[in-house]
N, C-alpha and C positions, 0 to 999 in steps of 0.2 A: 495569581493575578492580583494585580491593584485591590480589587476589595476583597479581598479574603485577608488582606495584608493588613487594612486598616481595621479588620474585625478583629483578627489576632491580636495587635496593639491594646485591644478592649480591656482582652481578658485580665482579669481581676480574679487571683482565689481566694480573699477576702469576702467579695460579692456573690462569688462563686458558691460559697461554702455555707454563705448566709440563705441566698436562694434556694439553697438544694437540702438544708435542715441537716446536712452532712459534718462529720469531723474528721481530719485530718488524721491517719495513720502516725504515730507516736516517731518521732525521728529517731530514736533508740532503737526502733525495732529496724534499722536500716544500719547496718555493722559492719559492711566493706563502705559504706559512706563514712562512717565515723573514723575506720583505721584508714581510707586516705584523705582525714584532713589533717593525720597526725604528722608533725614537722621532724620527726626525726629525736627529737628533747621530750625527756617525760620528767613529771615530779620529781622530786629529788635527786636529780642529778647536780653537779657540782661545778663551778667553772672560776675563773681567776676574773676579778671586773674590778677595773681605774675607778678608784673613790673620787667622789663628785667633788667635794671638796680641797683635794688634793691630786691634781690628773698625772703626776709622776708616781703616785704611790697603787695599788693592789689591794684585794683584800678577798677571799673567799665568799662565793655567793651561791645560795639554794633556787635551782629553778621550783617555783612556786604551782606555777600553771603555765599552758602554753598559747597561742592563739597564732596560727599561718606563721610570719615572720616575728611576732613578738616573744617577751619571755617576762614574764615577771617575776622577778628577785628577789631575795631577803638575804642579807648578810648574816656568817654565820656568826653568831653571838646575838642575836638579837631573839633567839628563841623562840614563843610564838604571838609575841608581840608583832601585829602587823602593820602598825603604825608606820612603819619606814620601810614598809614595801615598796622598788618601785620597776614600772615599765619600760624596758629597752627595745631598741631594734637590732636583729642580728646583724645588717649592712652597715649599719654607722657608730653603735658602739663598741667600746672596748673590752671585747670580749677574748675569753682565750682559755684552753684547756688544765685540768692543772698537772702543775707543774711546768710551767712554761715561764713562772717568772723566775724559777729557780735556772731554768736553760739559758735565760735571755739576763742573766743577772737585772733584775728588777725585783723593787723592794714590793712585799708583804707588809703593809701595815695596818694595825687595827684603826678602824674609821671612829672618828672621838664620839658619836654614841652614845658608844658602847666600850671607849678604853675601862672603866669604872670593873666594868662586869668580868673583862679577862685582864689579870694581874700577868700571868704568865703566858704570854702568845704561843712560843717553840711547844707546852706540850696542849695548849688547848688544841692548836693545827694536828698534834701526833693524833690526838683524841677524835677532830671530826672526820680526819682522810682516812682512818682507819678505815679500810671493806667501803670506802665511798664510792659511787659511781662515777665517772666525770663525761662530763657532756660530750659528745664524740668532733674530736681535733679538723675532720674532714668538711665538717657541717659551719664551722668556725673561723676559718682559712679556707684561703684558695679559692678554685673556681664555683664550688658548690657552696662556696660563702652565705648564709640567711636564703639560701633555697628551699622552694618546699621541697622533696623527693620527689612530688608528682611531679613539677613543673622540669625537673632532668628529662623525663620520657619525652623531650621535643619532638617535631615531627623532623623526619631524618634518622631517629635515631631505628635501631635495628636491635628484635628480638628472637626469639624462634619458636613456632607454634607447631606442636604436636596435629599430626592428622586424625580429624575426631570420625572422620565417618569410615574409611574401611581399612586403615591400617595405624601400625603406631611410627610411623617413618616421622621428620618434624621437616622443617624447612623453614628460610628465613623469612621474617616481614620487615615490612619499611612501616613505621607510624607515618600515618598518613595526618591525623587530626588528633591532639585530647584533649575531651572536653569532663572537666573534672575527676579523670584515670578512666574513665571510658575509651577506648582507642578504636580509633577507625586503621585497620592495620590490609593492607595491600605484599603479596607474595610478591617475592625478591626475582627480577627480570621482568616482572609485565611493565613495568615504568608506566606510563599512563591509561592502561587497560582498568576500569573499577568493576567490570563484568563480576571480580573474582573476591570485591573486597568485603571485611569484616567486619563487624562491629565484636568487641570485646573489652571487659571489666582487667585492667590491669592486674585481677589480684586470681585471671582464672586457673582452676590449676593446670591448665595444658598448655600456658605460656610461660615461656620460660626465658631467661637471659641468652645471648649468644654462647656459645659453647658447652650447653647444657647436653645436647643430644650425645656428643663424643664422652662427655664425663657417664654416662648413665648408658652407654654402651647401643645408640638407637644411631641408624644411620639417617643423614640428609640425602632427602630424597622430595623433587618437588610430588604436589597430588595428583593422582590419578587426573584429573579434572585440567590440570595447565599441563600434566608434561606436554602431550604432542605439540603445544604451541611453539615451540623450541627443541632443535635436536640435542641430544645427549653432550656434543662439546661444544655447543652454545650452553646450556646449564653449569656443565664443569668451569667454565670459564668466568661463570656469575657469581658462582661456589669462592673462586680464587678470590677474585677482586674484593669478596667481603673480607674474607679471612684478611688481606691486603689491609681495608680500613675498620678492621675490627675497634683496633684503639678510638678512634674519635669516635666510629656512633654507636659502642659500647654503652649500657645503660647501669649503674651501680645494682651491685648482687645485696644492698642492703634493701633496696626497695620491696624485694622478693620474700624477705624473712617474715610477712604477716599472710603469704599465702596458705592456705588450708592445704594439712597434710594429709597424703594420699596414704591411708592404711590397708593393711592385709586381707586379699577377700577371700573367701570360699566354695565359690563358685565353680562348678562342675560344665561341662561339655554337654548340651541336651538338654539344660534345667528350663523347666518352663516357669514364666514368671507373669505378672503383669506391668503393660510399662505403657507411659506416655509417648506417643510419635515425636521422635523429635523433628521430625519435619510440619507435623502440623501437631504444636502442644495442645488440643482440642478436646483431644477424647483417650480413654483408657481402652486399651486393647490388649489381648495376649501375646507375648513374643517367646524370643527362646535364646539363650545361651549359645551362639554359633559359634565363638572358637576364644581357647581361653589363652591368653598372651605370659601371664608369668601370674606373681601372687598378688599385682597390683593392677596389670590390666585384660579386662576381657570382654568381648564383642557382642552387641545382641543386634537381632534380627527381629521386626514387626513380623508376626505370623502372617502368611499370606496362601491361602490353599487354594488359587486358580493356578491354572496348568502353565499356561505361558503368562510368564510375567514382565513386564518392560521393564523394570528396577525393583530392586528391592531397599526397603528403609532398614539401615544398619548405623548403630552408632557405636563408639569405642567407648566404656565405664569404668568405673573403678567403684568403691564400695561404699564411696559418698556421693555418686553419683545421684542428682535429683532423675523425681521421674520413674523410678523402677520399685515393683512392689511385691510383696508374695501372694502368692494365690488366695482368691478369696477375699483380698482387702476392699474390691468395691462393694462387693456385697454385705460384707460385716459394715460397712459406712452407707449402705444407701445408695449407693453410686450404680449408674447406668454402664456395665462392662461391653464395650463393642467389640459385636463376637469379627473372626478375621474374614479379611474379602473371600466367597467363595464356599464361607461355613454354611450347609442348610440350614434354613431358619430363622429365626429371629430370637428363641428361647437359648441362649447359653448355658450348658452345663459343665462345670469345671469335671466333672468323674468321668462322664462320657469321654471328653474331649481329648484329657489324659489317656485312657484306656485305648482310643481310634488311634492316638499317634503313638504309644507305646511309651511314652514318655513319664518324668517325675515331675513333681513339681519339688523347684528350689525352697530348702526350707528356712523356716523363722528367722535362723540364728544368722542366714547368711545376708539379713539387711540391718542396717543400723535403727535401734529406736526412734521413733517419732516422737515431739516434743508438740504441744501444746501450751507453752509458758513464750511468746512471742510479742506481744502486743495487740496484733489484728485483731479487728473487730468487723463483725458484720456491715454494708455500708460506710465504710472508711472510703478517704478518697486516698488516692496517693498518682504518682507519675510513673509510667512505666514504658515499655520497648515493646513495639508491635514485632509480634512472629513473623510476621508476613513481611514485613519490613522495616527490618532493623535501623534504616535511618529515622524513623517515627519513634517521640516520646510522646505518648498518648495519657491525657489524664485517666486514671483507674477505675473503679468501682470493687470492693469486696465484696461479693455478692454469694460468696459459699466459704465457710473454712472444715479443713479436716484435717485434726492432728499441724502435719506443719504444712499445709499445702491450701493455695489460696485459688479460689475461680475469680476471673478479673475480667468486667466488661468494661472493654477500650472505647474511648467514645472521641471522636473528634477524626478517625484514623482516614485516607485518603478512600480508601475501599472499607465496607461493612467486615468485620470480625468477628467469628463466633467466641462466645466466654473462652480465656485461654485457662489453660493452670503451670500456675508456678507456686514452685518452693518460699515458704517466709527465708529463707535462705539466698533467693536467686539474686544474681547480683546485676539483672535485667530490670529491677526497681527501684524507685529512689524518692525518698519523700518531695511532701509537698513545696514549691519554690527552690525544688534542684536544679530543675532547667534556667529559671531568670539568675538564678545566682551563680552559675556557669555560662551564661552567655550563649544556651544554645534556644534553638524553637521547641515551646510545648505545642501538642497540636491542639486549639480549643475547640469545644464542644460548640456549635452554631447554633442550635438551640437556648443557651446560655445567655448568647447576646442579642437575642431577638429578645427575651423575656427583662434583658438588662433595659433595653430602649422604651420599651415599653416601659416600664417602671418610671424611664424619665419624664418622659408625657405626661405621667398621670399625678403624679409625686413631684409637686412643684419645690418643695423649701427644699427635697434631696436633689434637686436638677444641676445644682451651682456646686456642689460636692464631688457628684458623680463625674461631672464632665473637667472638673480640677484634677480628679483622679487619676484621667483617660490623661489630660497632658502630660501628669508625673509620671505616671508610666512610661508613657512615648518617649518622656526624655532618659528615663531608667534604661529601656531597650538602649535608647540612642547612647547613653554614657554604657554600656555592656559591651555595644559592640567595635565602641570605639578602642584603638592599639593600645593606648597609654593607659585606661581606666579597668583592664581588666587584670585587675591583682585576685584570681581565682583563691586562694587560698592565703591570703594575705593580710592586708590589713581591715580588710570589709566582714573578713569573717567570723563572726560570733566562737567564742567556746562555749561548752556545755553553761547551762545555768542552772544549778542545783537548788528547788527547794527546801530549806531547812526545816523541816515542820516542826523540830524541837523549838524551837527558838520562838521566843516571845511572839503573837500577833498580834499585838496592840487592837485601839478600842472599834477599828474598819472591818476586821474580816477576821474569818468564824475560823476556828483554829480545827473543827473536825473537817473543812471543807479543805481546810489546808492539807491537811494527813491526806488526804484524797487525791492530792494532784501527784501526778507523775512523780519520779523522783529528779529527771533532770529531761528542761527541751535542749536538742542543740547538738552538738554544731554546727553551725549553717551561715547566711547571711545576715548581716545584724541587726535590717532592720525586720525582718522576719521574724527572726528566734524573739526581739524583744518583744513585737507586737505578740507572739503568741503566749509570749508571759502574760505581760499587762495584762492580757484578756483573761489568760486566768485566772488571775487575781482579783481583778474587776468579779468573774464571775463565784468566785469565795468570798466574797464581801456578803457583809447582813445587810447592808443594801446596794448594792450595785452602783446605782447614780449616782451617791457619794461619793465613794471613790473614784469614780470616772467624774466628777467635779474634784477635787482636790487634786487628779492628777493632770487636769485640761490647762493647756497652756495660756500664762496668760498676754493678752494684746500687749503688754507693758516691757514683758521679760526680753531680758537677752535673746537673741535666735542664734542655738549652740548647735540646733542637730536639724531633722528631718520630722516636719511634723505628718503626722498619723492620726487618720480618722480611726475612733476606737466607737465599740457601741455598748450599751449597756442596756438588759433590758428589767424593768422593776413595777411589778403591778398592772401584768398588761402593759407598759407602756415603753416605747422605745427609746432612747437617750442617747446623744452622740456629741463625741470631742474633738480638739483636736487636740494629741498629744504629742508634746517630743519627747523623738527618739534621737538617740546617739546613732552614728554610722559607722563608725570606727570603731574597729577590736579594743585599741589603748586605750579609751575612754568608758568602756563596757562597766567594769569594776568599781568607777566613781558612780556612774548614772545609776546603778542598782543602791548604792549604799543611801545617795541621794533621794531616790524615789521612798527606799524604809523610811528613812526620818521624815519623807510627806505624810507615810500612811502612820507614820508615830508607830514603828514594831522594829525590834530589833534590826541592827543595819545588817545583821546576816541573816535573814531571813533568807533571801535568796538574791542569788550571785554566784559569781565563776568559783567560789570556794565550795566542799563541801563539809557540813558541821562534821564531825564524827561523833564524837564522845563531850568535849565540852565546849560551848561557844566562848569565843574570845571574849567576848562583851559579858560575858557571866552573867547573861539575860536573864537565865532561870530563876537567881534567886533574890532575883528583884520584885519587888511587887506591881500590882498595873498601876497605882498611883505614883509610884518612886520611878518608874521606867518610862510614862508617860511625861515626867519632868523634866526628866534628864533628856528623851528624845522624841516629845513632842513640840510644840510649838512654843509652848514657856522659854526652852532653851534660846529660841531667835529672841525672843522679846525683851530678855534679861540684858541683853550683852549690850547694849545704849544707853541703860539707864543710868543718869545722875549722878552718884555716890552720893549717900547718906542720904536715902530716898528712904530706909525704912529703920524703925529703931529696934533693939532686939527684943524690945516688951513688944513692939507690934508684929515681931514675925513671931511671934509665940504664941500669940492670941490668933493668928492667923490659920497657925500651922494644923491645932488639932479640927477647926472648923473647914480645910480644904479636904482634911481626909473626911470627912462624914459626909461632904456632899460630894464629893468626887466617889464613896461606896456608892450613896442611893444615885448618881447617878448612871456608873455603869449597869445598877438593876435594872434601872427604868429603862435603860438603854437597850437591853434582849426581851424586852418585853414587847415593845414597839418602838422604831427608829423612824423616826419624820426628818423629813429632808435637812430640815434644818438644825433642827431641836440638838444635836451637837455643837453646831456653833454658837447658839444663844442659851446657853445655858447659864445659870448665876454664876456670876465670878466665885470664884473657887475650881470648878472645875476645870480641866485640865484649859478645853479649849475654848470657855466661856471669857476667862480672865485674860487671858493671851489674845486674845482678838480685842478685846475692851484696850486693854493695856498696850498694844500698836496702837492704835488709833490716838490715846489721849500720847503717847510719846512721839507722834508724828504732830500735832500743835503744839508741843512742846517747845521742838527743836525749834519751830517759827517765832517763836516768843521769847517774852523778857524773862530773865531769870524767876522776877515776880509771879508774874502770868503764870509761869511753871509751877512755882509752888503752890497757887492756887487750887492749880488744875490736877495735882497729884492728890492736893487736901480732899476737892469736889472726890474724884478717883476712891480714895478711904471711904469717904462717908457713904456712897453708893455702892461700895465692896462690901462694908460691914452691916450696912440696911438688908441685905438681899443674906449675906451669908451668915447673920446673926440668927436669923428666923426667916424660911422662907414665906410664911403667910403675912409678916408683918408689911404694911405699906412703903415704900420712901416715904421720908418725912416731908410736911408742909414745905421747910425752907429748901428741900432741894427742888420741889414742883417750881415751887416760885421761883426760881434758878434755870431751870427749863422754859418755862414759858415765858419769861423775860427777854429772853434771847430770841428777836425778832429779826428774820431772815432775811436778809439784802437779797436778792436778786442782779445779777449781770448781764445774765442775757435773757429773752420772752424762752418760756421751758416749751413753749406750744413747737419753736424752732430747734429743743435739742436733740440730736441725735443719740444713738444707743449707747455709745464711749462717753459720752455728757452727761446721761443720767446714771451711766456705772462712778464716774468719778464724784457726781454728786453724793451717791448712796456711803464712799468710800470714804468721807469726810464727815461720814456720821454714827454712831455708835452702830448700825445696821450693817458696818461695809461686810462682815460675812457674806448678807443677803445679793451682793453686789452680782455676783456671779449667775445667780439665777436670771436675775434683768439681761446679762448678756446672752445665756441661753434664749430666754424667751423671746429674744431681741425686740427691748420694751424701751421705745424713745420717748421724747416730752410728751407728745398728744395721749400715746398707749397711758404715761402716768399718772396724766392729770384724770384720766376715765376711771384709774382703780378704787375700789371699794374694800372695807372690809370685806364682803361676803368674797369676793371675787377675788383679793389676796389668800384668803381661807383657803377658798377651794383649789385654785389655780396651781396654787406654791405648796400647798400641801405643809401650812404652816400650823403648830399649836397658836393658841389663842394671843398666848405673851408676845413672842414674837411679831404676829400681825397685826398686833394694836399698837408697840412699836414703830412699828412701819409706817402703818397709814398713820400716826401724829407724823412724820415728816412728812408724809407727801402732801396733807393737811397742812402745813407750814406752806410747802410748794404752792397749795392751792390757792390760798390767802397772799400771799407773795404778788401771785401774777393776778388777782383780782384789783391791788390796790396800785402795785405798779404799772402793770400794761393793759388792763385790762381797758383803759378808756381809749 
């Protein structure tokens, strides 16, 4: 109905996850997700690509990484310099197999680079093609040209699915829907009957490509359950016609090569065991072994000891079959064993029960080990498929784990669910933001958004966020479910993002918190996977709202991407930005390198590479003062400057006094980190002098040559006051220098607004500070009220900085007393 529509629209699992004190299920532990986002190209594979600079020529290239349709390159000679790496798309560039320019006579030439590094091309080529792989010719050409493999499985096309519940006969299906290799799959003759349809994971093992059942010796036979719908030479006839258009809605047999191989079992005729219902995965009960098919498949039957029974629950297994256990395993875990319909009592005894039926129990060796190394955790949220009704993606709850088996309460479902269990294996799960990023409905939990509304009511400065959120959404859904905009595995979607925890982490965030994170989120949708970086980053910072200021966008910047409410929480207190993100896969790889050089830590920290053994950047054997030069904020500030701005006696004098206060500064800086006290620190340090040093080079460019040098001179003299001795004063002539300089005013400050007094602060050695005024959103009236004490406490400033301060808004105060004050 209409308003269940507009509650769904709500849903938010950012809000979602914030409300509930919940974290999200690791997207690594979801591993038929991650092998169908794979494009078919893996690392190092090898392909023929028209040099940029010359588009009649060739030259050998390494796929890098991959991402839906992209591929990122490196020419081979260039080693592991990745400077001149770059990103193509399968559909439009010039790609090709190798040895294709040798078919198509077309020249091989080395791209000038790198002519330096190979003298002799004929054997440096003998040397790399050697035992190369090369990217597969079908994926390259033709009609499967820059297709994912999933997006082959169209709807039309035609598989064949094994009969799971009482025989192993297979029969054809028609894809009805796939929504991210999920396939809604309907039996071949019901034409528009869905009484009969399925939901299944492309990669399950009882689906198989057309002609699978004749090779492996199984006849097509429709199920028990559709034959009588149709007589025997209406069937035969449905039979033909496929066979007829086998070719066109054939599905490639490459797709199939990552599905789980079905191993040898050992299973006996009579084994008793314990097993989950597959008709209601709810509860554990004992079954039995009813008849054994070959060494790969054999049948069990849910115990059932009333007399007349109207069905019995039977499913077909094999020896990786989830769901089946040996006797005694609920008991050794704690687990409640539901004795079968019809058993006296309520006390179950395995000894008795064997002995009454004459029976064994199947042993140890005939299940595969249990694994406990998954990711789940207690309380994780994730998306998942209701039992009861497979067209339902219901958000999750882990609410039990044992060994590899997860209890999950579905919440949001049309009908109440008891906790289900499944496999950390089952491919019935899918992480968090599977559903928005495939275009399909999660079901939301209605409690979630009752508690969301209220929030907004009561939470006024959150009101104007939240309800911005609800429109991006709306229009998220609306651009999802539009024809043209759903590139499922394409260009929207994220590759892995590998934290490097070797790699330098500059002087923001704590390098044991770093060791801690995951090793890689992703791959998924982009703006997802990034946000759930950022956050964890944000949350490895020594203080959170630091970095969630340094990464907040500014009113000023370019608008390149998608900006994102992030939160940070530090001291009790909560913190919120917005930050951009990028939306596109191609751009993924700059925005991460971009974002290191904000937080000043190596540019591979983390991004779609992963470090191995040594970083490109040779991070390591830099120091934090050499490393913060090179790529922290120094490096923007140098690249404007002058020539012959410094002479070599003064960078020498300069040089050994940045390192000793750049040491005691990063001491003082794990000792305790105040909001600010990184950005105002004496020149010398890294980002004391670099923020000083913008600010007098931005009046620079405004001015006369003169004025310039003046302004560099004033610059020294207050570099080397502070960095000579920090207890020593400024001297008398630079005070007098300061308070000379009597502040014009343009407009009454009573009338400026929040942007008016950021850009005023931004024009004054405080502009670090600038950014706090716009959090706080502090306009003329808020400035002219501030106080020391109330600068102090508010901004969570040291002393230096907030005397600082309040001399300008003092200047401000005095300004509007003499000019508008009458």
């Amino acid at each position: 109905d209409a308003g269940s529509s507009v509650e769904e629209m709500e849903f938010n699992w950012d809000e979602y996850l914030e409300d509930t004190g919940a974290t999200a299920a690791p997207h690594g532990s979801f591993k038929h997700v991650d092998t169908s986002l794979q494009n078919g190209f893996a690392p190092g594979m090898k392909l023929e690509v028209a040099v940029k600079s010359d588009q009649n020529t060739y030259w050998v290239a390494t796929i890098i990484t991959t991402c839906g349709q992209l591929l990122l390159l490196r020419y081979d000679g260039y080693g592991e310099d990745r400077k001149a790496d770059f990103w193509c798309d399968i559909l439009t560039a010039d790609l090709h197999p190798i040895g294709w320019c040798e078919q198509n006579k077309k020249i091989l030439k080395v791209p000038e680079g790198i002519k330096d590094k190979i003298p002799d091309q004929e054997e440096f080529l003998q040397r790399v093609l050697k035992g190369a792989c090369s990217a597969p010719a079908n994926l390259l050409e033709g009609l499967h040209r820059g297709k994912n493999p999933l997006d082959l499985i169209a709807p039309g096309s035609r598989l064949e699915l094994q009969n799971m519940r009482d025989s192993l006969e297979a029969w054809v299906v028609n894809v009805v829907e796939n929504v991210g290799g999920r396939l809604k799959l309907r039996y071949e003759g019901l034409e528009d009957l869905d009484k009969f349809d399925q939901w299944l994971f492309y990669l399950d093992p009882f689906l198989h490509q057309v002609g699978w059942a004749a090779q492996h010796g199984y006849s097509l036979q429709p199920p028990l359950a559709i034959r009588s719908l149709r007589s025997e030479t209406d069937w035969q006839e449905i039979l033909k016609k496929v066979k007829e258009e086998e070719e066109e809605s054939s599905v490639p047999t490459d797709l199939f090569k990552d599905k789980p191989v079905i191993g040898v079992h050992s299973f006996s005729e009579g084994m008793k065991l314990e097993a989950v219902d597959p008709m209601a995965p709810f509860v554990i009960s004992p079954a039995t072994v009813l008849k054994v098919y070959n060494d790969k498949y054999f049948m069990i039957e849910m115990d059932d000891l009333r007399g007349e029974r109207a069905s019995s629950q039977r499913c077909v297994c094999h020896v990786g079959s989830a769901g089946i256990f040996p006797v005694q395993w609920s008991l050794k875990n704690g687990l409640h064993l539901s004795p079968p319909p019809g058993y006296p009592g309520q006390d179950f005894d395995w000894a008795d029960y064997l002995k009454q039926c004459g029976a064994e129990a199947a042993p140890q060796s005939c299940f595969p080990s249990l694994t406990s190394d998954h990711g789940f955790k207690e309380n994780m949220k994730l998306e998942a498929v209701n039992p009861v009704d497979p067209e339902e993606v219901c958000i999750a709850t882990v609410t039990k784990l044992k060994d590899s088996y997860l209890w999950l309460q579905l919440e949001g479902s049309k009908k109440p669910v008891p906790e289900c269990i499944v496999s950390v294996e089952s491919m019935n799960i899918f992480p968090v933001g599977w559903c928005e990023t495939n275009g399909y409905q999660l079901r939301p939990p209605r409690k979630a958004i009752v508690n969301k509304q209220k929030k907004i009511a009561v939470v006024q400065p959150e009101k104007q966020i939240l309800s911005s959120r609800t429109v991006h959404d709306g229009l998220k859904n609306q651009e999802l479910n539009s024809s043209d905009s759903v590139v499922i595995n394409g260009k929207y979607c994220c590759p892995k993002i590998y934290f490097n925890h070797r790699c330098f982490s500059g002087p923001y965030l704590n390098k044991g918190r770093i060791a801690e994170l995951p090793q890689s989120v992703g791959p998924g949708n982009c703006v997802l996977v990034l946000k759930e970086v950022l956050t964890l980053l944000i949350n490895a910072a020594y203080k959170p709202s630091r970095v969630l200021r340094e990464l907040q966008l500014d009113e000023e910047a370019a608008w390149h991407g998608h900006g994102e409410t992030l939160k940070a929480k530090y001291k009790g207190k909560s913190y919120r930005a917005t930050v951009e993100v990028v939306r596109t896969a191609d751009r993924v790889a700059d925005f991460c390198r971009k974002t290191c050089i904000k937080l000043e830590c190596c540019p591979n920290l983390f991004g779609p590479q992963m470090v191995l053994d040594k970083c490109s950047e040779n991070c390591s054997v830099l120091t934090k003062t050499k490393y913060t030069h090179y790529y922290g904020k120094r490096k923007n500030k140098r690249i404007g400057r002058p020539p012959g701005g410094h002479s070599n006696m003064e960078a020498a004098m300069k040089k050994p006094n940045k390192r000793r206060k750049r040491r005691k500064h990063f001491f003082v800086h794990k000792k305790k980190r105040s909001s600010t006290s990184v950005d105002n620190t004496p020149a010398g340090s890294p980002q004391g002098s670099g923020a000083e040093e913008e600010d007098d080079q931005d009046e620079s460019e405004l001015s006369h040559s003169l004025a310039q040098d003046r302004d560099k001179r004033k610059r020294k003299l207050r570099t080397f006051s502070f960095s000579d001795d920090e207890n020593k004063p400024p001297s008398p002539k630079d005070i007098k220098m300061e308070v000379a300089e009597k502040l014009q005013l343009d407009s009454n400050p009573l009338e400026w607004s929040v942007a008016d007094v950021v850009r005023f602060l931004k024009s004054t050695d405080c502009a670090p500070l600038a950014r706090i005024f716009l959090d706080q959103e502090i306009d003329g009236q808020a400035l002219l009220l501030l106080t020391l004490p109330t600068v102090q406490e508010c901004m969570d400033l040291k002393l230096g900085p907030a005397i600082k301060l309040c001399h300008h808004i003092e200047r401000v105060k005095l300004a509007f007393y003499q000019q508008f004050a009458n």
